[in-house]
C-alpha positions in Angstrom: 0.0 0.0 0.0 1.5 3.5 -0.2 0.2 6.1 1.4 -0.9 9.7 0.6 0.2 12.8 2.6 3.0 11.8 4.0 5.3 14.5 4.8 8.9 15.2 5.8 11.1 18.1 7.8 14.8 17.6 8.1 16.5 20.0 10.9 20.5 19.4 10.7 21.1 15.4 10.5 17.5 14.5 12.0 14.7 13.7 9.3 10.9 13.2 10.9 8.6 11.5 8.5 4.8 11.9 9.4 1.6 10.9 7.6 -2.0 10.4 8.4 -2.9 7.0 9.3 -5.3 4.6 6.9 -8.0 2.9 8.4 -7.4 -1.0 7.9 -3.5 -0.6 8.3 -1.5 -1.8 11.7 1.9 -0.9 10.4 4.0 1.1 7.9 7.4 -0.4 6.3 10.2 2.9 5.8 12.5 2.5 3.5 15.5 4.3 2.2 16.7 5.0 -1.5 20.3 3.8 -1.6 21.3 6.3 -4.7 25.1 4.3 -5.1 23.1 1.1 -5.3 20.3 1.8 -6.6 18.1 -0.7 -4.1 15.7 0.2 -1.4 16.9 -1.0 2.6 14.3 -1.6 5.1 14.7 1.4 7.8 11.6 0.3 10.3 8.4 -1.3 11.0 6.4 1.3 13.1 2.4 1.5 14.1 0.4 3.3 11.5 -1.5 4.7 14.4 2.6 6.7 15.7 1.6 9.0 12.7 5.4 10.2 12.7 8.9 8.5 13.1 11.9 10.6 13.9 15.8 9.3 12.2 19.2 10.6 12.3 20.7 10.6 9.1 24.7 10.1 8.5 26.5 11.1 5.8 29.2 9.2 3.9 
């Protein structure tokens, strides 16, 4: 399933997704674009109902 309205605000290295949760749904799968590989990795599984996830990105 994807979802619609999800959303995204980055301050310095910290990146917090949110989105509105979807009736029927008990968890949301993140993933992260991997631009060298070119493949999606598995970040989290988190509750639909959280409605936001908070990560710290690092940088090569």
């Amino acid at each position: 399933m994807r979802l619609a309205n999800i959303s995204h605000t980055i301050d310095g290295n910290k990146v917090t997704l949110s989105w509105i949760a979807v009736n029927g749904s008990n968890t949301v799968d993140l993933f992260l674009r991997d631009d060298k590989e070119e493949t999606f990795n598995k970040l989290t599984t988190i509750n639909m109902s959280a409605e936001s996830y908070t990560f710290t990105l690092t940088r090569d």
